[in-house]
C-alpha positions as CSV (number, residue, x, y, z in Angstrom):
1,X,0.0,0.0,0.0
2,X,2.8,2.4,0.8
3,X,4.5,1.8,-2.2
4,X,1.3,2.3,-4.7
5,X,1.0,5.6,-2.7
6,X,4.5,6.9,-3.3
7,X,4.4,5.3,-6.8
8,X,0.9,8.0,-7.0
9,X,2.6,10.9,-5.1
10,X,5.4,10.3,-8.4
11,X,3.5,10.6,-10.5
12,X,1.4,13.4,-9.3
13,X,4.3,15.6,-9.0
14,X,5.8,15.0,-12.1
15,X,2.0,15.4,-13.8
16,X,2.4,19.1,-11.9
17,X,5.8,19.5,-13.3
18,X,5.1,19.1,-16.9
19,X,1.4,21.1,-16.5
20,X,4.1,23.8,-15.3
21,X,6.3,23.5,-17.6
22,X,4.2,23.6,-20.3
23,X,1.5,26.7,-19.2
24,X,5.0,28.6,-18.4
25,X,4.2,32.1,-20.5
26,X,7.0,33.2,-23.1
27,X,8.6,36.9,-21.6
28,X,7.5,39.6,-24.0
29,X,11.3,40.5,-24.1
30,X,11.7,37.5,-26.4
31,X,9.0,38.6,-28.8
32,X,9.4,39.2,-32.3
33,X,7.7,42.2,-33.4
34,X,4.9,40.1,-35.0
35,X,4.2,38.2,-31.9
36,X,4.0,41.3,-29.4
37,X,1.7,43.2,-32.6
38,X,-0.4,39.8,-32.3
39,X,-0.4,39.8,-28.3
40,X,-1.0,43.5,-28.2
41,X,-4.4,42.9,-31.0
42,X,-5.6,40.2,-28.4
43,X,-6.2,42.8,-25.7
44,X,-8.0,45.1,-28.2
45,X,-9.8,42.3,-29.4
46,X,-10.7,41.8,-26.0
47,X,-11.7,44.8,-25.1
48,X,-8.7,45.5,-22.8
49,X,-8.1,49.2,-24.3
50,X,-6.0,50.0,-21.1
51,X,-3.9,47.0,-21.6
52,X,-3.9,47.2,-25.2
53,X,-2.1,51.1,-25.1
54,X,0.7,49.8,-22.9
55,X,1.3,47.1,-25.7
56,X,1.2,49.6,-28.6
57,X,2.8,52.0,-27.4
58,X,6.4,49.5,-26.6
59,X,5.7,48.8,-29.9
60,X,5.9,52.0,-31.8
61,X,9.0,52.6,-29.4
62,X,10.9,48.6,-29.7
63,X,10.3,48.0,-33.0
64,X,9.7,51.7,-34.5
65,X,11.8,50.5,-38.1
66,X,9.7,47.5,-38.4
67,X,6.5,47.8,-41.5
68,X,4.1,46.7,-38.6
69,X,4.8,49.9,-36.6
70,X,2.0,52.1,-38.7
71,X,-0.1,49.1,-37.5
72,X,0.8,49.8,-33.9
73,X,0.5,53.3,-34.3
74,X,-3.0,52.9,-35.2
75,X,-4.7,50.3,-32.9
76,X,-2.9,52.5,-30.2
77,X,-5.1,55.5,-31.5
78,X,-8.1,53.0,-31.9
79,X,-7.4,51.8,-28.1
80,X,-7.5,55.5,-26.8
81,X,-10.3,56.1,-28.9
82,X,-12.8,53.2,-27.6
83,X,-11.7,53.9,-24.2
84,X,-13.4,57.5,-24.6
85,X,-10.0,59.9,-24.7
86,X,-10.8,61.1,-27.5
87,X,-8.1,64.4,-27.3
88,X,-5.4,61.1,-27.1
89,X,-7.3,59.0,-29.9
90,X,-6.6,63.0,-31.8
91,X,-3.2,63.6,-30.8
92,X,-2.1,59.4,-32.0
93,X,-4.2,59.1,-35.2
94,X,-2.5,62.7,-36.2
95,X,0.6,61.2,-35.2
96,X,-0.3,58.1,-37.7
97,X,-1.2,60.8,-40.8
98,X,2.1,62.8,-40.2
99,X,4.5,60.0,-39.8
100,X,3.8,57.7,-41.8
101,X,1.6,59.2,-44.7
102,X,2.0,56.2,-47.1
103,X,0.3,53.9,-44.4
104,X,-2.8,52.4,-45.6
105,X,-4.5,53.7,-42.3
106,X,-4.4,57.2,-43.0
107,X,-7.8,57.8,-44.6
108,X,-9.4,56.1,-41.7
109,X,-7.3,57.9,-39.3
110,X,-7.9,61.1,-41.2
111,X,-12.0,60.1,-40.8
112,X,-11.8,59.3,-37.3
113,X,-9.9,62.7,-36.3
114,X,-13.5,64.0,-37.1
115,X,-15.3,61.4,-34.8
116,X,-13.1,62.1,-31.7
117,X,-13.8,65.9,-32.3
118,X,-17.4,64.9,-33.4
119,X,-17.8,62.9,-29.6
120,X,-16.5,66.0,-27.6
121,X,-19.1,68.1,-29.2
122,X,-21.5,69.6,-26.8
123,X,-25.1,70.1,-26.9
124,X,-26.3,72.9,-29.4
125,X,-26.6,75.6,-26.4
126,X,-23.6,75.3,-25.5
127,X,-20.0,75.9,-27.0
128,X,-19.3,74.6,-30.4
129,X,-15.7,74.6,-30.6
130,X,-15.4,70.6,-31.3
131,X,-18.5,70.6,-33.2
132,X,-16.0,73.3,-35.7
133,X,-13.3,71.3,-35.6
134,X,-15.6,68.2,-36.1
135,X,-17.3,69.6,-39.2
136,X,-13.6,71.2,-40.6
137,X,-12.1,67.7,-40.5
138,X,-14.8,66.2,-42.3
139,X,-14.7,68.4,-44.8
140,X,-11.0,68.2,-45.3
141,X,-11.0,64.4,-45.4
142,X,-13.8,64.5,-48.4
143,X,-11.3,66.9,-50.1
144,X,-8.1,64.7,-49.7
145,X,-10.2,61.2,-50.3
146,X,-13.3,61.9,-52.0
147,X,-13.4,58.4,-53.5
148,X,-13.4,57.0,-49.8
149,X,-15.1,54.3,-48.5
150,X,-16.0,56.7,-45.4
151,X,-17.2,59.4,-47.6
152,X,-20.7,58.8,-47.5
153,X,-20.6,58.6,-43.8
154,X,-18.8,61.7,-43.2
155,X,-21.2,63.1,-45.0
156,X,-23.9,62.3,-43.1
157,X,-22.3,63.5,-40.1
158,X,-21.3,67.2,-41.4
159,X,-25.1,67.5,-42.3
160,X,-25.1,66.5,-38.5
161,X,-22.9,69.1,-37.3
162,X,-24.4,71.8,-39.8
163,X,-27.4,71.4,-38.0
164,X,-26.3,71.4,-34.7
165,X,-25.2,74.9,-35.3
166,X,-28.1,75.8,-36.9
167,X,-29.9,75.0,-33.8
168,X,-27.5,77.0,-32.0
169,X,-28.2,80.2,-34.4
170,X,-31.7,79.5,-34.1
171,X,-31.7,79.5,-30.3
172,X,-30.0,83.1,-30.5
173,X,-32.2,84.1,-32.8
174,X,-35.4,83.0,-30.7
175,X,-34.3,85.2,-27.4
176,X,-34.4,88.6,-29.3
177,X,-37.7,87.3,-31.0
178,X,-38.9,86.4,-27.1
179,X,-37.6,89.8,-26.1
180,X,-39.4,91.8,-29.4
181,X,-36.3,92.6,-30.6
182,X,-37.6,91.3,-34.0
183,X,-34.8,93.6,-36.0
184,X,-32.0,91.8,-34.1
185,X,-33.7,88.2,-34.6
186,X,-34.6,88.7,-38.3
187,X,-30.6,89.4,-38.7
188,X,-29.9,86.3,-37.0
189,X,-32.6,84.2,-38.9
190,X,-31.2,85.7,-41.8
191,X,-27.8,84.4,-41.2
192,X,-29.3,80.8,-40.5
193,X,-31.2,80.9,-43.3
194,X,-27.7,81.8,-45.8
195,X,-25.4,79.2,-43.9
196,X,-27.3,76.3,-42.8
197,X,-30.5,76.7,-45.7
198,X,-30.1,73.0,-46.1
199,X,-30.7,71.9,-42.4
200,X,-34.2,71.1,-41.4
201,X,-33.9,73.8,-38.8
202,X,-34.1,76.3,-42.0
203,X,-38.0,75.6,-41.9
204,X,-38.6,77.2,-38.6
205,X,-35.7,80.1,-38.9
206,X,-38.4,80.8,-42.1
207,X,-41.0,80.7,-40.5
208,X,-40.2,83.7,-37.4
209,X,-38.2,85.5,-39.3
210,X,-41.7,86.2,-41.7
211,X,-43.3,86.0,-38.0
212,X,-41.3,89.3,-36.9
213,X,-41.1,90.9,-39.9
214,X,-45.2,90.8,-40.0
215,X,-44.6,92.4,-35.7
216,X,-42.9,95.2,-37.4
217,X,-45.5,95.6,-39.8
218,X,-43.2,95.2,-42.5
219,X,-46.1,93.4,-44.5
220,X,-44.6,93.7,-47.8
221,X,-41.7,91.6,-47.0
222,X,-43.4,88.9,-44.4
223,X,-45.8,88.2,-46.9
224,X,-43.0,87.6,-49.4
225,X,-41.7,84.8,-46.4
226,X,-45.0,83.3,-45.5
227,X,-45.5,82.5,-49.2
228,X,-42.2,81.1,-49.7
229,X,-42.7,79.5,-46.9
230,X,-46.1,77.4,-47.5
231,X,-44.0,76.8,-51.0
232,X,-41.5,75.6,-49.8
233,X,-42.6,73.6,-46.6
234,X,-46.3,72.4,-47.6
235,X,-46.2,69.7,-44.7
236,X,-44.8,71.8,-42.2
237,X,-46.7,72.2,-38.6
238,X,-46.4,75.9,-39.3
239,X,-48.1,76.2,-42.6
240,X,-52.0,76.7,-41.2
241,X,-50.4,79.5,-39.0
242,X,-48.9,81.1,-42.6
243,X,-51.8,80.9,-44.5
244,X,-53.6,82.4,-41.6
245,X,-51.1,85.2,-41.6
246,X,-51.0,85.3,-45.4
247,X,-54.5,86.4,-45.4
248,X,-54.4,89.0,-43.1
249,X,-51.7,90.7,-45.0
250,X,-53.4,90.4,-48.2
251,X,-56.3,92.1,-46.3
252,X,-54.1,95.1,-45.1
253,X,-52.6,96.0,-48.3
């Protein structure tokens, strides 16, 4: 019996041994610059941003002659980017554009430049400053890569940004107009209407700015806006109120 039970304890340690031996982890140190890029893409993969910008960044700095390093460069911006630090994500996919131009990343780099800027943009009350820079870097990038794959989306998300600003102008433009400082909101309306006429805030800036002109009794030139406007915006929620207003012009002059 003793002998059967060191003849187990054997074999149990040796079993331990070679389990060990065999689950022992490489160093990084020893790590090509292929294995630590494919180490490094595991955490990202996983999710593991914080891990993942450790990896990326020894990368870019061990093996910054090796063709993988524009690789590097750009999961690290991807890893700050879906982590939410998105002045990082900026300042590394910049990095990416103006290093190593020829790199097949650039265009997507160049695209998401915009989205970092586009995610730090605040509500349309407040300031605007990323939703600027947002809309300037999406305009650039259809400039330098109009036959992009990202065009269409980009885009999309300046006619996004466009708006958000004409919400903003239309805000300012709605205090004088609560105030009665209809001269001072037609100006603004005005200005929404020539920068952001393709918005679907356009409709409403229409809409008040042939609102106060009719308060001044300008009647002349608000019924030139109300009829424009049921023209141009036969569906809108406003158009009873036009027509309504269009007929008591006609009646006054």
């Amino acid at each position: 019996m003793r002998k059967k039970w060191i003849i187990f304890l054997l074999f149990m340690t040796f079993t331990s041994i070679n389990i060990l031996s065999c689950g022992k982890k490489v160093p990084k140190e020893t790590f090509t610059a292929e294995k630590y890029f494919e180490y490094a893409k595991n955490l990202f993969d996983k999710e593991k941003y914080l891990d993942a910008i450790t990896e990326f960044t020894v990368i870019t700095l061990k093996f910054s002659g090796n063709p993988l390093v524009d690789d590097a460069q750009f999961y690290l911006a991807e890893s700050h980017y879906m982590n939410e630090e998105y002045l990082i994500a900026v300042a590394e996919y910049q990095k990416l554009v103006n290093d190593y131009p020829e790199s097949p990343y650039v265009p997507e780099a160049f695209y998401k430049v915009g989205m970092s800027f586009l995610n730090l943009s605040q509500r349309p009350e407040l300031d605007q400053e990323y939703t600027l820079k947002s809309l300037r870097q999406f305009q650039n990038f259809i400039e330098a890569y109009p036959d992009s794959e990202y065009r269409q989306k980009a885009e999309e998300r300046i006619l996004e940004l466009r708006s958000k600003l004409a919400r903003k102008q239309l805000l300012g433009a709605n205090v004088y107009r609560k105030m009665g400082i209809y001269d001072s909101a037609i100006i603004y309306y005005n200005i929404l209407l020539e920068k952001y006429y393709d918005t679907p805030t356009a409709e409403e800036a229409l809409f008040w700015k042939a609102e106060c002109q009719y308060k001044l009794k300008l009647y002349e030139e608000a019924l030139t806006s109300f009829t424009i406007f049921v023209e141009k915006y036969p569906e809108s929620s406003f158009v009873g109120e036009a027509k309504t207003r269009i007929s008591k012009i006609q009646k006054l002059l």
